[in-house]
C-alpha positions in Angstrom: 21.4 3.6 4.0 24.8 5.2 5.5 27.4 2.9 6.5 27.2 1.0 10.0 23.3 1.4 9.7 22.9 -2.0 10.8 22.9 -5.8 10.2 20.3 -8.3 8.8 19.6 -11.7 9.9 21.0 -14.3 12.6 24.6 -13.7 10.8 24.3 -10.1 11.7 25.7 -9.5 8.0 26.2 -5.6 7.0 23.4 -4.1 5.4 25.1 -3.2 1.6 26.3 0.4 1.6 24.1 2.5 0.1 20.8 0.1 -0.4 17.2 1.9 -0.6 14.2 0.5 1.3 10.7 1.1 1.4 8.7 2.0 4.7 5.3 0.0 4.2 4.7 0.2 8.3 5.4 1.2 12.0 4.4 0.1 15.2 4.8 1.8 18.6 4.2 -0.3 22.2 4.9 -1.1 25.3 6.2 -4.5 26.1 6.3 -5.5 29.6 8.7 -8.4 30.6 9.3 -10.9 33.2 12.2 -13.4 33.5 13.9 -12.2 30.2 10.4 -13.1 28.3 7.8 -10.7 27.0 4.4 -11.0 29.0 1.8 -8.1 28.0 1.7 -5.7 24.7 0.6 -2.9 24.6 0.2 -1.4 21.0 -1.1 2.2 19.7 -3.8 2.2 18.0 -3.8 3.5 14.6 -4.4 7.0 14.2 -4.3 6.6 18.7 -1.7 7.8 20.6 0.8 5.2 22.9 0.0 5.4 26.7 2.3 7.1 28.6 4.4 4.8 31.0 2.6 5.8 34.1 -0.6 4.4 32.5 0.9 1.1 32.3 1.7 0.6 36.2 4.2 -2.2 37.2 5.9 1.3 38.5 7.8 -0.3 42.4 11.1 -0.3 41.4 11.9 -3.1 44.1 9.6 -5.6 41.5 11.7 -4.4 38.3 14.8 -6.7 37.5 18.5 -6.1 38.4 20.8 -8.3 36.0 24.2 -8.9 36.9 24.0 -6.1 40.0 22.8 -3.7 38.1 20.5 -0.9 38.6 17.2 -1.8 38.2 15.5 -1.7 34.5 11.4 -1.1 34.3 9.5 -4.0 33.2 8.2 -2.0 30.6 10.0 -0.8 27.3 9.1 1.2 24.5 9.6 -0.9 21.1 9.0 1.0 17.7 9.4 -1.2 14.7 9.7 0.2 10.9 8.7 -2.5 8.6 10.8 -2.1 5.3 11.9 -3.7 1.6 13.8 -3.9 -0.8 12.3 -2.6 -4.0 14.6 -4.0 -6.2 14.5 -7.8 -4.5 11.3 -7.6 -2.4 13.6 -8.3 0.1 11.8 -7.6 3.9 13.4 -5.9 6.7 12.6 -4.9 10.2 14.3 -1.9 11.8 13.4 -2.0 15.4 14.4 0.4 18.4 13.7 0.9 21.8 15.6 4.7 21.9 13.5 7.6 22.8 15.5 9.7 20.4 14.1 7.6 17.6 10.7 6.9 18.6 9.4 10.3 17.7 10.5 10.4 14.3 9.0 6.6 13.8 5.8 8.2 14.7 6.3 10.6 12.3 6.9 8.0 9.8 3.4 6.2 10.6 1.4 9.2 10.1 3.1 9.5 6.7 2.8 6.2 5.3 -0.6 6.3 6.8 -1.2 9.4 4.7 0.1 8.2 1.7 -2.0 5.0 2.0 -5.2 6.8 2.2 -4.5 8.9 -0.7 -3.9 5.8 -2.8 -7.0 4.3 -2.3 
């Protein structure tokens, strides 16, 4: 992994430079929050597509929150977490973003592994 990719654990500690991981899985969904806490999830199915955000509702911007006098944030955001390890420690990581940039490439991924999985068996 580059440099600055990220940390791991509560420490927040540097992921070492250069380290490989394994992909074993992705998710993508739709988490819809209240009062800083999670309080529906929506998942895609495997082999499915995610809803679109208009499917989810929860769309009158005068219900959505406004911390510290900020505009207001949807209730809803997009989480798509890449399950990884460590081959050499069996180590487990999670990479997880909410960025739209990423989330198309983390589908990507899932079709992959899920390709690769069935050709295993």
């Amino acid at each position: 992994m580059p440099t600055g990719a990220g940390t791991v654990g509560k420490e927040a500690t540097p992921i070492q430079d250069g380290i490989k991981l394994v992909a074993l899985a992705t998710l993508a969904m739709w988490v819809r929050w209240e009062d800083g806490k999670p309080v529906e999830v929506r998942m895609r199915e495997p082999g499915g597509r995610l809803a679109d955000r208009e499917e989810l509702g929860y769309d009158d911007e005068s219900q959505w929150e406004s911390p510290n006098g900020e505009p207001p944030r949807s209730v809803a955001k997009h989480l798509a977490p890449v399950y990884l390890v460590d081959p050499q420690t069996a180590e487990a990581y999670t990479f997880s973003t909410s960025s739209w940039a990423v989330a198309g490439p983390v589908t990507d991924l899932s079709d992959l592994i899920t390709m690769k999985s069935s050709t295993i068996i």
